[in-house]
C-alpha angles and dihedrals in degrees: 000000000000098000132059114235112224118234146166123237109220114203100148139082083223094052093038094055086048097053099042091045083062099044090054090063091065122088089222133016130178117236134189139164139204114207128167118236113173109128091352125120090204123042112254108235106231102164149347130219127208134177125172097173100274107046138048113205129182108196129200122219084190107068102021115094110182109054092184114105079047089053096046087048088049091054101041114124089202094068139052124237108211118182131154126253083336110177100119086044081071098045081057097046097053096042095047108039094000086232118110122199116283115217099016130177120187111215086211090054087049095042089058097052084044087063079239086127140284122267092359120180118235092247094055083051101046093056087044094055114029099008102232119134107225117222103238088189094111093043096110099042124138099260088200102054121109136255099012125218117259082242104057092039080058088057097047089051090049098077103060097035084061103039094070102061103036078045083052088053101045082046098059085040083056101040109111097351128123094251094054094088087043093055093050093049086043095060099044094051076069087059088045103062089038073072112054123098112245108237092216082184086067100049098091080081095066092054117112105264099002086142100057079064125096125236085266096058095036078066098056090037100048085060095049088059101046095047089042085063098038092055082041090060095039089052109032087240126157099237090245100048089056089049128334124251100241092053089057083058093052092049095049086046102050091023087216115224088186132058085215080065085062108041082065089079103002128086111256089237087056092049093033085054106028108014089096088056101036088062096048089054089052082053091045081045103049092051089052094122114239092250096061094041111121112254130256109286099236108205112229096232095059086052111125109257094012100120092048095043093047095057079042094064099035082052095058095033092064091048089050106037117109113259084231101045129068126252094231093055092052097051124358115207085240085056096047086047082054097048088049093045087049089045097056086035094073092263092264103206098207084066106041115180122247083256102067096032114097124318101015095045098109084050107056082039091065084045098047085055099067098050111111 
C-alpha cells in the first residue's frame, strides 16, 4: 500500500445517525469488524468498519451509545450488506445488536463460484484483483485499546476500501452466469445457521470420544455439557476456560464421589469453583433411569456400508461435477457424511440434508442414487 485511505473516525450517537442515514441511500456498502475473542465466550466488539463508495467510516462501539440507526441500516432490505468470509461477523452482529445483515453476500462465497479460489483470503484477493499487497503488521492488534495507531486504523480501513471493488468485479464475473443463484442461496445459508437455536441438551455429542461412553456415562455426560455451556454464557467464559473438554470426559468415565477424585487431572480453581457442582451433576447423572438414557453414539465410519458407499459417492461425484466449479463447493465430505446419515436414517423428509436443498438438489439427487 503506497498510498494512505481517508477515513472518518465515528465516536458519537449524532455522527453515527448521519453516516448510516447516508449508507442507507446505496444500493450496496462494504462492512467489517475487529473483536476481540481470547477467553471470551462471545466475541468483544472493538470496532466496525463501513464503506458505502464515498465514504470511509471507522466506527467505535466504545464510545457510541445508541446502535439504532446501525441496526436499521443492517436491516435494511434496500441495501446490501457485502463482507468477506464473514461467519464470525455474524457471530458479532447478533450478539451485539441482535440484527444480522440482510441481504448479505460474502466475496469469499462469490470468489469460490468465480473459480477465483475457494476459501481465499482478502489479501489474496486484493492482490488478484486490484494488485496491491496489504501490510498484515497490525493484524493482531488489541481492538479495544485506545487510542489506536494510524497504522493500524489504515489496516482496519483497509478492508472495507478495498471490498467494494473487488465485490463490484466478482459481481460482473457472476452476472448472468449458472452459479449466481447458488452464491445467493449460499450466502444466505450463512444467515440461516446464525439463526438456529443451539440444543445445549444435545452438545455432549460433540465431546472427544463421547462415543467410546455407555448410555450411563452419556447421561452424565450429556449434563456436564449443557451446564458447561450454560456457566460459559453467565460468565462470558470461553468453555474451556470454565472446564476443558477433556476433563468433562474423565468425570463422565470415573464418575468421581470425591473432589479429591477430581483435583488428580483438574486445575485446583475449577475444582475450587465447580467441584461441588460437578459432583452433584455425576449424582443427577447416575439416577437418570435406563429408558431415558441417550443412545450409543454410533460413529459414522463403523456404520455398516460406509466405507462402500463413501467411494460410491466420491466416484459419482467426479463423473457429474461441473468442469468450472470446485468439487468441495459442490459436496463437502461433511455433506456427503450427512447425505449418508440421512440415508441410513430413513430419509426423514422434515429434516432434508444440504445436498438435496436448492441448488445442489439434482446433485445430491445423482449421489443419493448410488447408496445401498
Amino acid at each position: 500500500m503506497k498510498s494512505l485511505i481517508s477515513y472518518q473516525w465515528i465516536n458519537t450517537n449524532s455522527q453515527l445517525s448521519t453516516i448510516c442515514e447516508e449508507a442507507r441511500k446505496a444500493k450496496v456498502v462494504a462492512l467489517d469488524t475487529e473483536f476481540i475473542r481470547t477467553r471470551t465466550y462471545y466475541p468483544i466488539l472493538g470496532l466496525i468498519q463501513l464503506f458505502d463508495g464515498k465514504q470511509v467510516s471507522l466506527i467505535d462501539p466504545c464510545a457510541i451509545t445508541d446502535f439504532a440507526p446501525f441496526i436499521a441500516l443492517l436491516a435494511d432490505p434496500d441495501t446490501t450488506k457485502v463482507l468477506h468470509a464473514c461467519s464470525e461477523d455474524l457471530e458479532v452482529f447478533e450478539h451485539q445488536f441482535n440484527q444480522l445483515p440482510q441481504p448479505m453476500l460474502d466475496t469469499q462465497i462469490m470468489a469460490g463460484f468465480a473459480g477465483v479460489g475457494t476459501s481465499i483470503g482478502f489479501a489474496k484477493l486484493v492482490l488478484h484483483y486490484l494488485d496491491i499487497e496489504l501490510d498484515k503488521g497490525a493484524s493482531r492488534t488489541d481492538w479495544l485499546a485506545r487510542p489506536l495507531s494510524e497504522e493500524q486504523l489504515q489496516y482496519a480501513a483497509a478492508d472495507v476500501c478495498f471490498l467494494l471493488p473487488i465485490y463490484e468485479e466478482l459481481a460482473k464475473a457472476l452476472e448472468n452466469s449458472r452459479w449466481e443463484k447458488a452464491v445467493n442461496e449460499e450466502c444466505e445459508a450463512l444467515l440461516g445457521k446464525r439463526k438456529i437455536i443451539e440444543d445445549k441438551n444435545k452438545a455432549y455429542k460433540n465431546i472427544t470420544n463421547a462415543w467410546r461412553l455407555n448410555t450411563q456415562e452419556l447421561a452424565i455426560l450429556q449434563l456436564l455439557a449443557k451446564w458447561r455451556i450454560e456457566e460459559a454464557q453467565k460468565r462470558n467464559l470461553a468453555l474451556n476456560f470454565v472446564v476443558k473438554e477433556a476433563s468433562l470426559w474423565q468425570i463422565a468415565k470415573i464418575q468421581p464421589k470425591h473432589t479429591s477424585q477430581l483435583l488428580e487431572f483438574m486445575h485446583p480453581n475449577e475444582v475450587r469453583i465447580h467441584g461441588k457442582k460437578i459432583l452433584w451433576l455425576v449424582e443427577q447423572g447416575k439416577a437418570v433411569e435406563p429408558d431415558a438414557q441417550p443412545a450409543p453414539i454410533i460413529r459414522l465410519v463403523d456404520e455398516q456400508g460406509y466405507k462402500y458407499n463413501l467411494q460410491a459417492m466420491l466416484q459419482k461425484l467426479d463423473e457429474i461435477r461441473p468442469l468450472d466449479l470446485a468439487t468441495e463447493l459442490l459436496a463437502s465430505r461433511r455433506q456427503l457424511n450427512q447425505l449418508f446419515k440421512w440415508f441410513i436414517d430413513g430419509q426423514p423428509q422434515e429434516k432434508l440434508p444440504e445436498l438435496l436443498i436448492g441448488w445442489r438438489k439434482p446433485f445430491g439427487e445423482q449421489l443419493l442414487s448410488v447408496l445401498s
